[in-house]
C-alpha positions as protocol buffer text, in pm:
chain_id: "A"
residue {
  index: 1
  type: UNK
  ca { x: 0 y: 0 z: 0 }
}
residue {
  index: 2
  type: UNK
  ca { x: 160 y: 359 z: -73 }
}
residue {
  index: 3
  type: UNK
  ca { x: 161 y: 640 z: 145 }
}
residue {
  index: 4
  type: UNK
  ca { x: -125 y: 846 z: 81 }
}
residue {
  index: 5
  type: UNK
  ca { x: -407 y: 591 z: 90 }
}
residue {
  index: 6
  type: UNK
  ca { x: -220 y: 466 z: 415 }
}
residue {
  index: 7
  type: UNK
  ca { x: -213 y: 787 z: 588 }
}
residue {
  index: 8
  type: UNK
  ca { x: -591 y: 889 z: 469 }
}
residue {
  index: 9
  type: UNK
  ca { x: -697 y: 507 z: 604 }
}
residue {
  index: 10
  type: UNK
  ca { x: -528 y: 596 z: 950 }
}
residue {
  index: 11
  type: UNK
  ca { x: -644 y: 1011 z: 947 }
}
residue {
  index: 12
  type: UNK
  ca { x: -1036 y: 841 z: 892 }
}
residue {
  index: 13
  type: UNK
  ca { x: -947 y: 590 z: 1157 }
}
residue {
  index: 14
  type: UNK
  ca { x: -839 y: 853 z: 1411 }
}
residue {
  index: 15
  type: UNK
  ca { x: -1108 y: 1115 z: 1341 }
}
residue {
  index: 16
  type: UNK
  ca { x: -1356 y: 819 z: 1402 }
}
residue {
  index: 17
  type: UNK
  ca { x: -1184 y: 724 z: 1751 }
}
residue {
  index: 18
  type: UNK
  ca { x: -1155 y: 1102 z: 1819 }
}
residue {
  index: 19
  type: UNK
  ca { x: -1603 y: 1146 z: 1826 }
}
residue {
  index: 20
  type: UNK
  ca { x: -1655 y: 923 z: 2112 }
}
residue {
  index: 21
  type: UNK
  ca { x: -1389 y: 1041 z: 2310 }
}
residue {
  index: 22
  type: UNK
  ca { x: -1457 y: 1429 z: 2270 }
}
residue {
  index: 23
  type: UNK
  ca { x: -1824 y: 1319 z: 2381 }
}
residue {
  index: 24
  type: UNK
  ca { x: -1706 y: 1127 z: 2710 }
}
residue {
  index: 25
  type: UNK
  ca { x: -1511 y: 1393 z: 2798 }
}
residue {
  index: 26
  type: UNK
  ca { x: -1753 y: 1654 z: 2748 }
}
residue {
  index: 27
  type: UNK
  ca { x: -2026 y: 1460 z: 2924 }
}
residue {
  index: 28
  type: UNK
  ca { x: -1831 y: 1276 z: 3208 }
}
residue {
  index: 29
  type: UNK
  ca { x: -1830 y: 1566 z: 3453 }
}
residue {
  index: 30
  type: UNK
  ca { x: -2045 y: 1857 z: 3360 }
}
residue {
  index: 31
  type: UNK
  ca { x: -1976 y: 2119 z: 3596 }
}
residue {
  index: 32
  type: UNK
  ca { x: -2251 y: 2253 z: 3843 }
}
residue {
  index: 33
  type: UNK
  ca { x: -2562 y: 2128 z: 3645 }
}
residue {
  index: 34
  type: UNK
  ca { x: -2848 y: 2151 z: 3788 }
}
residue {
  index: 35
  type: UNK
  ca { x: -3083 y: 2449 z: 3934 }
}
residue {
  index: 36
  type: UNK
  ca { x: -3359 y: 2441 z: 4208 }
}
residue {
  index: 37
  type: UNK
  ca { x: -3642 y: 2642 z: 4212 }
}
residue {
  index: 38
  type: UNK
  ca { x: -3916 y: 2679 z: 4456 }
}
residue {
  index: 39
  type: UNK
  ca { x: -4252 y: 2668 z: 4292 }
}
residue {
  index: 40
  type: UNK
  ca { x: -4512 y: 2643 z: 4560 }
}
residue {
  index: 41
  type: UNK
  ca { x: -4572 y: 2549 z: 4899 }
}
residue {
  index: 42
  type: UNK
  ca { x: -4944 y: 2375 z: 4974 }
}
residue {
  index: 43
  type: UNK
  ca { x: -5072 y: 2240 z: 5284 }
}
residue {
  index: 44
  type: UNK
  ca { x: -5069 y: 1843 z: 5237 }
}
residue {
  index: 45
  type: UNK
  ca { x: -5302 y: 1603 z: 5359 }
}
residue {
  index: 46
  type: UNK
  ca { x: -5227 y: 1450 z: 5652 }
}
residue {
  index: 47
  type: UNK
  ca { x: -5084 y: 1127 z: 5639 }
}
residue {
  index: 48
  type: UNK
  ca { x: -5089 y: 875 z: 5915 }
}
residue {
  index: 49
  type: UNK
  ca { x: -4768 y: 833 z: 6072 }
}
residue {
  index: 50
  type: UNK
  ca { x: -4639 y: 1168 z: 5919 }
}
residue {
  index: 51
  type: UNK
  ca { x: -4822 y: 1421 z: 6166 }
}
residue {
  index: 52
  type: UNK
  ca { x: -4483 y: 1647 z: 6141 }
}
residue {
  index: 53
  type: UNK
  ca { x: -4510 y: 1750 z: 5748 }
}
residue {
  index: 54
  type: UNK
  ca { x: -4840 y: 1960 z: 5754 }
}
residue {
  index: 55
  type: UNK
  ca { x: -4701 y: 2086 z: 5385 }
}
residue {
  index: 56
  type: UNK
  ca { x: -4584 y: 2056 z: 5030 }
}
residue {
  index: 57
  type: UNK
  ca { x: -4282 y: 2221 z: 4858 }
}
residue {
  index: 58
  type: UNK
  ca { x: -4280 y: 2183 z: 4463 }
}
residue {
  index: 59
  type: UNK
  ca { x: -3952 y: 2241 z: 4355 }
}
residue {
  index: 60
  type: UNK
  ca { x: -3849 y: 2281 z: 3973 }
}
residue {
  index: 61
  type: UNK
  ca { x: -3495 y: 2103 z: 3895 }
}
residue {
  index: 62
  type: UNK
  ca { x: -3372 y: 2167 z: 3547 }
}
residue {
  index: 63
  type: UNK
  ca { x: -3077 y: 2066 z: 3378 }
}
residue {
  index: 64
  type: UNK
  ca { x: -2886 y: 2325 z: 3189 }
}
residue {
  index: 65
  type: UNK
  ca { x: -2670 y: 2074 z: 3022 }
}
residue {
  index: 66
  type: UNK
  ca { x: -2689 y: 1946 z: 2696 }
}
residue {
  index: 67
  type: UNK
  ca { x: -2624 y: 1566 z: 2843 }
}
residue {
  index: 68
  type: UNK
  ca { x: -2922 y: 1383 z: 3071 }
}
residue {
  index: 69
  type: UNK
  ca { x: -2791 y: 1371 z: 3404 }
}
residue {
  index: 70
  type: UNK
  ca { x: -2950 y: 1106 z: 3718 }
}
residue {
  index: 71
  type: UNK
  ca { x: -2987 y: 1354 z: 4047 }
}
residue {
  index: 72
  type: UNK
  ca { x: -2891 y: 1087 z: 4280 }
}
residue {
  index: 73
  type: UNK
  ca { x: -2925 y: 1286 z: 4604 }
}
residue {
  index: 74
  type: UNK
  ca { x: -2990 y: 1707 z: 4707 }
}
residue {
  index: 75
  type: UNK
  ca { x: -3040 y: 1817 z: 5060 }
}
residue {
  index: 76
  type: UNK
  ca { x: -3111 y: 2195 z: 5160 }
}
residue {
  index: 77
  type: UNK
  ca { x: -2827 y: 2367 z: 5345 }
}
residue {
  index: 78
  type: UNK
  ca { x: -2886 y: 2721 z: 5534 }
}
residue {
  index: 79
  type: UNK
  ca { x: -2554 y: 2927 z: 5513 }
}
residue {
  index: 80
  type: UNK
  ca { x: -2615 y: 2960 z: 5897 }
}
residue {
  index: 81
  type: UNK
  ca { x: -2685 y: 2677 z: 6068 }
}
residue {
  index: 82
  type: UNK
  ca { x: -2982 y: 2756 z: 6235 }
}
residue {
  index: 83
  type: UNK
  ca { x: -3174 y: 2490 z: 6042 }
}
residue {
  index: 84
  type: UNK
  ca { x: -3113 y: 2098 z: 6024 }
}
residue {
  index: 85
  type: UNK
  ca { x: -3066 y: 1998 z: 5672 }
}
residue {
  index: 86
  type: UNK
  ca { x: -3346 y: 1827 z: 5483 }
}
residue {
  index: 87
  type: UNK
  ca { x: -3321 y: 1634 z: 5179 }
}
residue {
  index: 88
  type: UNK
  ca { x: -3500 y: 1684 z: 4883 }
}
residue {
  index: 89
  type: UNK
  ca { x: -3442 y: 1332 z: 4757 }
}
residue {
  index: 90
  type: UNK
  ca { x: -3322 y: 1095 z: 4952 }
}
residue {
  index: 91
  type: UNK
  ca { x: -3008 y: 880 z: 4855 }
}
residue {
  index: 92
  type: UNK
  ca { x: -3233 y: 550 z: 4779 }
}
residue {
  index: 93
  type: UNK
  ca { x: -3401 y: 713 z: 4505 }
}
residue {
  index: 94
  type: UNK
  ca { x: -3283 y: 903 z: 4198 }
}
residue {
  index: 95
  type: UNK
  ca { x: -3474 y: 1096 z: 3956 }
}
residue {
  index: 96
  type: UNK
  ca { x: -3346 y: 1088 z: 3613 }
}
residue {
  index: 97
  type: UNK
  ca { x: -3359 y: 1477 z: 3436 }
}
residue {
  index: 98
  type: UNK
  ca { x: -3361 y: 1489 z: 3047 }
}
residue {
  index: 99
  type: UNK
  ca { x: -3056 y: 1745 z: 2849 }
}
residue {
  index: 100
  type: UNK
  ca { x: -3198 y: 2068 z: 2879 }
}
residue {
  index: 101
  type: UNK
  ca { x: -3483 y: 1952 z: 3076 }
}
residue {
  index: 102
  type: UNK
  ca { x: -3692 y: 2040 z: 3415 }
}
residue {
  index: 103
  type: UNK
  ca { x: -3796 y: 1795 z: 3690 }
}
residue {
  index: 104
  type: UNK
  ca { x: -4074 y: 1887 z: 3938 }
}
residue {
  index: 105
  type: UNK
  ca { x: -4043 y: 1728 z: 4236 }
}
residue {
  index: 106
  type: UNK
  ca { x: -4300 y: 1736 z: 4532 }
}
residue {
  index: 107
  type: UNK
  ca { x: -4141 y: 1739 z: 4892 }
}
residue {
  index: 108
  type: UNK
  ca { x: -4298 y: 1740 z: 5286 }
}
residue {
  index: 109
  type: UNK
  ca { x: -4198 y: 1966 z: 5496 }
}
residue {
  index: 110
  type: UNK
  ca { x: -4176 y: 2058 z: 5793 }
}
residue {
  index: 111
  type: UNK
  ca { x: -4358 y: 2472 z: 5970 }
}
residue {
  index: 112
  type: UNK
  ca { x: -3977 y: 2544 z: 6017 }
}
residue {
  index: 113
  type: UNK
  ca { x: -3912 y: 2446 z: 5656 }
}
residue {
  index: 114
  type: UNK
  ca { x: -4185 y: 2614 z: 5561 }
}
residue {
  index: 115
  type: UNK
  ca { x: -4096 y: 2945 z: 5727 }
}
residue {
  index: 116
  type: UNK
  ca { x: -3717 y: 2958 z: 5610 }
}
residue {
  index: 117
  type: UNK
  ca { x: -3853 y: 2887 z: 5257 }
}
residue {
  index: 118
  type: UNK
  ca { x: -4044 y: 3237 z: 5266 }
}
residue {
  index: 119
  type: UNK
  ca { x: -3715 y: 3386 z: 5225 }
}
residue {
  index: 120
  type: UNK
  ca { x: -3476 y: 3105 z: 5013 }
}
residue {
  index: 121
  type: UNK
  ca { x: -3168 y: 3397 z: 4993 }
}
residue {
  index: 122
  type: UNK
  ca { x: -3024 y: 3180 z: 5285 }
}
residue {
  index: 123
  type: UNK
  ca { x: -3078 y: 2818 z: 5167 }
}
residue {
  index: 124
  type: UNK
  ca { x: -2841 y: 2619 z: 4948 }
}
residue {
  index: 125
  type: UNK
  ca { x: -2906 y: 2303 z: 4776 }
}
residue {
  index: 126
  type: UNK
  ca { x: -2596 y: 2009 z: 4772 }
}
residue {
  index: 127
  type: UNK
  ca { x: -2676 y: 1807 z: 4547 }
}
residue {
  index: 128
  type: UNK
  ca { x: -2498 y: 1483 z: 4387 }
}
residue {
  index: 129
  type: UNK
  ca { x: -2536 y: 1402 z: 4057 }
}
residue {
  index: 130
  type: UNK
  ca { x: -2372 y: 1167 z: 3730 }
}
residue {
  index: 131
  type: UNK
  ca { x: -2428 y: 1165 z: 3382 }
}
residue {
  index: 132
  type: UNK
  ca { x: -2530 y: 909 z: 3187 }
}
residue {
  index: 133
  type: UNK
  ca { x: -2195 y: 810 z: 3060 }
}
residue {
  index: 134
  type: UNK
  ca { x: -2071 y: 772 z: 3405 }
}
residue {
  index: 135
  type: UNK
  ca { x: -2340 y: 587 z: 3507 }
}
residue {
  index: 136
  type: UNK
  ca { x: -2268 y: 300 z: 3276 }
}
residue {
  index: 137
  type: UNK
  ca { x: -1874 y: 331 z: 3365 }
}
residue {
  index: 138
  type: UNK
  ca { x: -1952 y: 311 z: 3723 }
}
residue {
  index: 139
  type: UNK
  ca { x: -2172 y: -10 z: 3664 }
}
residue {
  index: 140
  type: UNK
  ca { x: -1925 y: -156 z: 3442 }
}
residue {
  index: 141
  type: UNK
  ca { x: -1632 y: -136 z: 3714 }
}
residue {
  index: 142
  type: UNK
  ca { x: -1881 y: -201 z: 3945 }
}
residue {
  index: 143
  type: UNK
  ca { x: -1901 y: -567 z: 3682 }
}
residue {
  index: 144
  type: UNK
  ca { x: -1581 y: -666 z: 3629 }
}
residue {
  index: 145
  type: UNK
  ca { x: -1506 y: -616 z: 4017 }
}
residue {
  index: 146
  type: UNK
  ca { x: -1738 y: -844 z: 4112 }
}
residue {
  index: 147
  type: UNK
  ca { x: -1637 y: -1105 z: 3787 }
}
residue {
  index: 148
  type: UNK
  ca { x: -1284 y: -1058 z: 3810 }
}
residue {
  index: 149
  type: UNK
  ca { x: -1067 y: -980 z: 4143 }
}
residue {
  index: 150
  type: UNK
  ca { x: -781 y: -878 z: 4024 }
}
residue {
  index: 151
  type: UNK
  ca { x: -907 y: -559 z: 3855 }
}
residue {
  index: 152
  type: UNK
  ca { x: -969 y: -413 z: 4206 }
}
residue {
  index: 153
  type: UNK
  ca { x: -606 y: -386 z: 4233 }
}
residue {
  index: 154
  type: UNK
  ca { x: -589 y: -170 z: 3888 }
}
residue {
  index: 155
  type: UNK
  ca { x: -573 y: 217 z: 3894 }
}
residue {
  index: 156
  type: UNK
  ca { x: -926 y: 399 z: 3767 }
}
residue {
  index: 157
  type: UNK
  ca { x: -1065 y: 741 z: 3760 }
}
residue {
  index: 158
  type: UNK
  ca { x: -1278 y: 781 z: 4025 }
}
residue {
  index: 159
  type: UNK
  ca { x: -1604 y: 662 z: 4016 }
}
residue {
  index: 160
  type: UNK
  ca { x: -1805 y: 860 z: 4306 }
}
residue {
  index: 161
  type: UNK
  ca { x: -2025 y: 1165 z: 4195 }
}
residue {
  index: 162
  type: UNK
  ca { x: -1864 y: 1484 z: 4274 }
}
residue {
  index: 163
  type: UNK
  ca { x: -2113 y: 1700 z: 4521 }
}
residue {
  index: 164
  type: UNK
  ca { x: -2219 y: 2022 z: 4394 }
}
residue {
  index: 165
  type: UNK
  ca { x: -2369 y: 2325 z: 4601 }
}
residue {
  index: 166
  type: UNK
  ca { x: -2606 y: 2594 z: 4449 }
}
residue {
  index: 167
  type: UNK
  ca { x: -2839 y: 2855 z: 4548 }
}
residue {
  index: 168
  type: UNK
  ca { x: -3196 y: 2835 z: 4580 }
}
residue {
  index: 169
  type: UNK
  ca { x: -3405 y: 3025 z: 4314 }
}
residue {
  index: 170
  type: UNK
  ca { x: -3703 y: 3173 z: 4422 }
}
């Protein structure tokens, strides 16, 4: 084979590999995601068992990347900490928020809650989220661990979500 065909086969070859691995870079770690909202706050029906969270807080999550991220877990934070923190979805559960997308999500609270939301200058939201890409690497390490030993002993990017803090909207 001569040169030029040989270096055009390899140029193709290497623009090909390039895509994928622009794209997994670009949508491993988006930074600082997602934004919270507060939409409403509603008394709730009581529930039995749940005499504590008289009310409901809709919050609006939306992602403001162009990759669909899984919010895995987001807890409100005052600056001061005159308030225990209170998640807004809990670590069992995840709620999976489409590129460019909003999420409304329906919390209890709490009268103290309730109050502090009134004003949400002082609240902060940490929040953990992963895209989709990482997702599947995570499960795949998470795979071969369990199939093959030795691979726990083998160097690889960290896996864990990075935590993220942002300010309430109101």
């Amino acid at each position: 084979m001569s040169r030029r065909p040989s270096i055009t086969i390899l140029s193709v070859f290497l623009v090909l590999l390039g895509i994928p691995m622009v794209y997994l870079f670009l949508s491993w770690d988006p930074g600082n995601p997602i934004r919270f909202r507060v939409v409403a706050v509603t008394p709730a029906t009581p529930a039995p068992g749940l005499p504590e969270y008289p009310f409901l807080v809709e919050f609006t999550v939306t992602n403001t990347t162009l990759v669909p991220l899984t919010l895995r877990s987001a807890r409100l934070e005052p600056r001061f900490r005159t308030l225990r923190p209170g998640y807004l979805v809990e670590p069992p559960c995840s709620v999976k928020i489409p590129a460019g997308g909003t999420v409304h999500l329906k919390v209890p609270a709490t009268e103290i809650l309730r109050g502090t939301l009134e004003d949400p200058a002082p609240l902060m939201v940490r929040y953990d989220c992963t895209s989709k890409v990482r997702d599947l690497a995570t499960d795949a390490h998470g795979w071969s661990k369990s199939r093959f030993p030795i691979i726990r002993f083998v160097l690889i990017a960290q896996m864990c979500a990075p935590e993220w803090l942002t300010q309430l909207q109101p």
